[in-house]
N, C-alpha and C positions, 0 to 999 in steps of 0.2 A: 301803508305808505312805503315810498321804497328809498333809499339812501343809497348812494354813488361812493367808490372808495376810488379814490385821487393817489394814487403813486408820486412824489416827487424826488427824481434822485437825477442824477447829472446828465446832463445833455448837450448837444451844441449850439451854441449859440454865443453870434459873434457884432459889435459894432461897432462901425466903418464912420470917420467921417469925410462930406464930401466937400468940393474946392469952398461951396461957399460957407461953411463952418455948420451944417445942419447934418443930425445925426442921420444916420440911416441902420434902421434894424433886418437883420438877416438872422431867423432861427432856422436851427432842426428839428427834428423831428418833432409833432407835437403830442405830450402827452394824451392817452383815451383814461375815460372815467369807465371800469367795470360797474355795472348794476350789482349791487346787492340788496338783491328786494328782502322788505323786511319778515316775510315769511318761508325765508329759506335760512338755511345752517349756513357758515362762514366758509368761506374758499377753501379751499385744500391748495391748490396751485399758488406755487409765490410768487405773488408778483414785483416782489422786491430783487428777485434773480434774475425777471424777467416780463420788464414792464410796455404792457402794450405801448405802442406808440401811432402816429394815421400813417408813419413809413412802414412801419414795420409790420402794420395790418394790411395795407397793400400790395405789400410784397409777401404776405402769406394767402393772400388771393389770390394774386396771378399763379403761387407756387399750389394753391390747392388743386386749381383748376388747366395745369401745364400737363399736356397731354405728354411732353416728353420727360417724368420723372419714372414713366414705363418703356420700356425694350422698345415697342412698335411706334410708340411717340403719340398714339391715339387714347390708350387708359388714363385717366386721371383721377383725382381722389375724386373728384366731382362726377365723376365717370358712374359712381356705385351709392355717391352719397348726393340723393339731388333734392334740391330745397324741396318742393311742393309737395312731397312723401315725410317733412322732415329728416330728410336729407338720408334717406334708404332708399335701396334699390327696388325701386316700387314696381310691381309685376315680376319678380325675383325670388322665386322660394330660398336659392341660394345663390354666395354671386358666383358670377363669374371675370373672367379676365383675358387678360393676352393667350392668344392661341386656340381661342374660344374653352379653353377646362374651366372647369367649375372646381368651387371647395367643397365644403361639407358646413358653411353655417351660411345664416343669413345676416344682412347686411346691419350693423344696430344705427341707429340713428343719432346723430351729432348736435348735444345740445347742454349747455352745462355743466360740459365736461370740467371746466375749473372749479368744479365741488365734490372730483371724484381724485382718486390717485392709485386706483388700479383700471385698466380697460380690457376689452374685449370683452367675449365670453367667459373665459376660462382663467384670466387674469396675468395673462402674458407679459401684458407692458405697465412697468410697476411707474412709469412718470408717462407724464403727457409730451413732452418731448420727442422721447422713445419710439413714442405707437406709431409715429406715420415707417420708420424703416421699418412693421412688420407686412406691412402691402406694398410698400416697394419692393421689396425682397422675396417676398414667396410667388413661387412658378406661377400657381394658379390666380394670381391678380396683375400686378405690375410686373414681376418678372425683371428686375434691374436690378442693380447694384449701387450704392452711394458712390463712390468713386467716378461710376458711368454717368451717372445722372449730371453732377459736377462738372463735371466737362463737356456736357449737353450744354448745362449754362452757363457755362465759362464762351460758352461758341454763340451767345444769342450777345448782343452786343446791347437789349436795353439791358438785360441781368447788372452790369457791371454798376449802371446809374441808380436800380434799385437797391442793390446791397450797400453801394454807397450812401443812399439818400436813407435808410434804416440803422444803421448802424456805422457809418464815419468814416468807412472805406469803402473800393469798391472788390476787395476780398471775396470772395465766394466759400465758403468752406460748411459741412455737414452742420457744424454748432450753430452758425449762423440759418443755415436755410429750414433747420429742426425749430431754432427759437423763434421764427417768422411764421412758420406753419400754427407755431403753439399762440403766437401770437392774435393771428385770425380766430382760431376755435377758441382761446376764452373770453372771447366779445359773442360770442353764442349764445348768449344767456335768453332761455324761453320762460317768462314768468309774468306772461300778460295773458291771459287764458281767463276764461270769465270765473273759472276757480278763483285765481288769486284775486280776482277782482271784487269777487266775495271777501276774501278772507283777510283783504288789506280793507276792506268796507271802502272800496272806491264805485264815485258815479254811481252809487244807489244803487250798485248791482245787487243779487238776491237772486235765489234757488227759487225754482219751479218746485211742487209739492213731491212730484217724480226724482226731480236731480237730489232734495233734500232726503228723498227712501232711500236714493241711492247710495247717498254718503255713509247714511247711518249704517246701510248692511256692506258696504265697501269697506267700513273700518271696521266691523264684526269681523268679517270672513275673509278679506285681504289684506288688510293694511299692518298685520305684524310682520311681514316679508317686504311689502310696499310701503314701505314709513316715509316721515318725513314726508315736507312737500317738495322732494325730490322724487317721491313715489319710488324709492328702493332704499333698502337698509347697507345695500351695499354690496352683499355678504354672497355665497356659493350656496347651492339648493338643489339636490336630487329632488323635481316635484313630479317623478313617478311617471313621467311619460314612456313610451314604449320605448323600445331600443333601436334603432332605426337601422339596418342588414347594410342596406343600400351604400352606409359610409362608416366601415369597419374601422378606420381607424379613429374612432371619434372617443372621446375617453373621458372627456368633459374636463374638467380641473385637473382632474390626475394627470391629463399631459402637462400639466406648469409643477403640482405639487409632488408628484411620485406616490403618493397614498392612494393606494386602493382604495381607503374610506370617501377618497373625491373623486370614486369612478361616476360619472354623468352625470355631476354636481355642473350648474352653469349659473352665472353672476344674474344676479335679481336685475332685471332691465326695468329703468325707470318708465311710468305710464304716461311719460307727459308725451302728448301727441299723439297717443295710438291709436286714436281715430283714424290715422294716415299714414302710420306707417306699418299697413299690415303688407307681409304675411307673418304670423307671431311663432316665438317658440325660434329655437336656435337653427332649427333647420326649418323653418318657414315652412313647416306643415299645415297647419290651418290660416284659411283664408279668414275668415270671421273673428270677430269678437263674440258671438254669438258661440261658435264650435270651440273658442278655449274654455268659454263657463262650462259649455256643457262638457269636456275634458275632466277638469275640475271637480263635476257633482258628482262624474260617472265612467270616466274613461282611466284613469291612473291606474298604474299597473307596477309588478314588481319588476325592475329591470335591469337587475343583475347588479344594482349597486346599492346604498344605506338611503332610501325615501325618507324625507322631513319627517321629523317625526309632528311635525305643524301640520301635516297634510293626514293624519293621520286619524280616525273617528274614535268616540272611545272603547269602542269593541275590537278597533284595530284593523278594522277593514280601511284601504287606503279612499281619498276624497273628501270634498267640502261640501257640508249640507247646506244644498243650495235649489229653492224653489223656483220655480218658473217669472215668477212673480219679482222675486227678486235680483236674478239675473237679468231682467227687461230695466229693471231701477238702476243696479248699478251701471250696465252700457249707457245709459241718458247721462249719469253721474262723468262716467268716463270720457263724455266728448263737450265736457265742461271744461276737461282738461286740450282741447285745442286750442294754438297761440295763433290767431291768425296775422297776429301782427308780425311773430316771428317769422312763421310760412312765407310773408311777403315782403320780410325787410328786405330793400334795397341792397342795403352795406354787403348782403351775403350771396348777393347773385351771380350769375358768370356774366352779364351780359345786362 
C-alpha cells in the first residue's frame, strides 16, 4: 500500500465578509500530498523548507518547460528531459544544447529525485535546488546566467502573477524560481510499475515465471549496487567500462572530489524506467539493454582508474558471470520496472 505525507505549515489564507453578513472564503496556495509508497525508503528532500504547493508546482512547470531560462530562449529543461523517454533525451547518446555543442554525458532521467541528495553523474549538485543552475549555466546546454534569466522573467508580465500566486509576492528572485523548479520535480515520484504493484501485493498483480528468474538472478548479480527499490545504492562506481578518447576531459567523480581514487567513478543510476530511457551508461554508448549485460559478462576492461572491486570474479579477472539464459530473465524482470502511469501523468506534461 502506499501512504501520502501532508506537510502543514503557514500559508495564506484570508476571510472577507460581504454586505449581507455571509462569509466568503479566499485561500492560497493549496497544499500537495508527496506519495511515499510504502516500498520505498523515506524522502531526503525536506519538505518542511520547502513545501510543494498546486502554485508552486505550476509555476515550476511553466519554469521547467520556459524556453527562455537559455540564451536563445528555445532550450528548456524539457528541451533534453522529455516525459515519454522518462524524461531523457531519447535518441541522444549525449546532450546537447545552445549552439548546437554537445557535452560529454548522457541525459539521466527525472524521477524521485526527492529520495536522493546528491545529482548528476559525478555528484555536482549536493541539494536539489542547486542542480537546475548547473544547465543553466554550462555553455554547452542552456548557456545563461541567473541574473539573465531573471530579467527574462521579470519582462514576461504573467511571471509576476505566478510568483505571486506561489509564494505572496509578485517578487521574482533565484530562491524563489530554484524552490518552484524543486517544487515540480519532487511530485515526480514513479512507483506504480507492475514491480511495485507486486511488492505492495496490489490488484492481484504477480510475476510471470520469466519476470520471477529474473528477480531472483537480478538480486544475485545486480542488486548490491542497484538496491533498494530505488534500484541504486546511491553511491560512485568505476564498473570498468572503456575510457572513451572522444571526451578527454571526462574524469568521472574526480571532477567534484579531486581524488584520483574517483577517477571514472559515476553515480549508480536508478533502473526505474529503463526500458525507455536508453541510451545507457554515462556517455550513451550502448543502445540496448541487451549490449549493457553483455558489457557486464564480457566487455569490462581496466581503465586507468580503481574498477569495483563488486565487478570483480574471484580469480580477478574483471565482469559478472552472467549466462545467456539469464540475461533474457532479468531484461523481462527489468521492464517490470516501467511506470506507465508515470510516462503519461498529465500533471508533468508541457502541453
Amino acid at each position: 500500500m502506499k501512504k501520502t505525507i501532508l506537510i502543514i505549515v503557514f500559508g495564506f489564507v484570508l476571510w472577507s465578509c460581504s454586505n449581507d453578513g455571509n462569509e466568503a472564503y479566499i485561500a492560497g496556495p493549496f497544499f500537495l500530498e508527496v506519495d511515499q509508497p510504502s516500498n520505498f525508503p523515506e524522502i531526503k528532500y525536506d519538505l518542511k523548507a520547502n513545501t510543494p504547493t498546486d502554485a508552486g508546482f505550476e509555476l515550476g512547470k511553466k519554469l521547467f518547460y520556459e524556453g527562455n531560462l537559455s540564451s536563445s530562449g528555445i532550450i528548456s529543461c524539457g528541451f533534453c528531459h522529455e516525459q515519454a523517454s522518462a524524461f531523457t533525451h531519447h535518441g541522444h547518446t549525449i546532450s546537447h544544447g545552445e549552439n548546437g555543442l554537445e557535452g560529454f554525458r548522457n541525459t539521466q532521467p527525472i524521477q524521485n529525485l526527492a529520495y536522493f541528495d546528491e545529482f548528476t553523474w559525478d555528484g555536482a549538485a549536493i541539494h536539489l535546488d542547486l542542480q537546475p543552475i548547473i544547465p543553466i549555466t554550462a555553455e554547452v546546454e542552456m548557456n545563461e546566467t541567473i541574473p539573465s534569466v531573471l530579467d527574462k522573467l521579470e519582462s514576461m508580465p504573467e511571471y509576476a502573477k505566478l510568483f505571486e500566486n506561489a509564494f505572496g509576492t509578485a517578487e521574482i528572485n533565484s530562491e524563489r524560481m530554484l524552490k518552484a523548479l524543486s517544487q515540480f520535480m519532487v511530485m515526480m515520484v514513479s512507483s506504480n510499475s507492475k514491480y511495485d504493484k507486486v511488492m505492495r501485493q496490489e490488484d492481484g498483480a504477480s510475476f510471470t515465471s520469466l519476470e520471477e528468474e529474473g528477480l531472483i538472478a537480478f538480486t544475485e548479480k545486480c542488486a548490491s549496487c542497484h538496491s533498494t527499490d530505488l534500484f541504486s545504492d546511491q553511491s560512485y562506481r568505476n564498473n570498468g567500462i572503456p575510457y572513451n578518447p572522444k571526451h578527454i576531459e571526462e574524469q568521472g567523480r574526480q571532477r567534484v572530489s579531486g581524488y584520483e581514487a574517483d577517477f571514472y567513478k559515476f553515480r549508480v543510476p536508478s533502473l526505474r524506467n529503463i526500458e525507455m530511457s536508453f541510451p545507457y551508461m554515462h556517455d550513451g554508448r550502448f543502445g540496448t539493454l541487451e549490449a549493457v549485460l553483455d558489457f557486464y559478462s564480457e566487455g569490462m576492461v581496466e581503465n586507468g582508474g580503481e574498477v569495483d572491486e563488486r565487478l570483480k570474479k574471484p580469480d580477478g579477472s574483471l565482469g559478472i558471470d552472467l549466462q545467456n539464459k539469464e540475461k533474457e530473465a532479468i531484461i523481462v524482470f527489468l521492464r517490470t520496472l516501467t511506470d506507465y502511469e508515470f510516462l503519461n501523468d498529465k500533471r508533468f506534461a508541457e502541453f
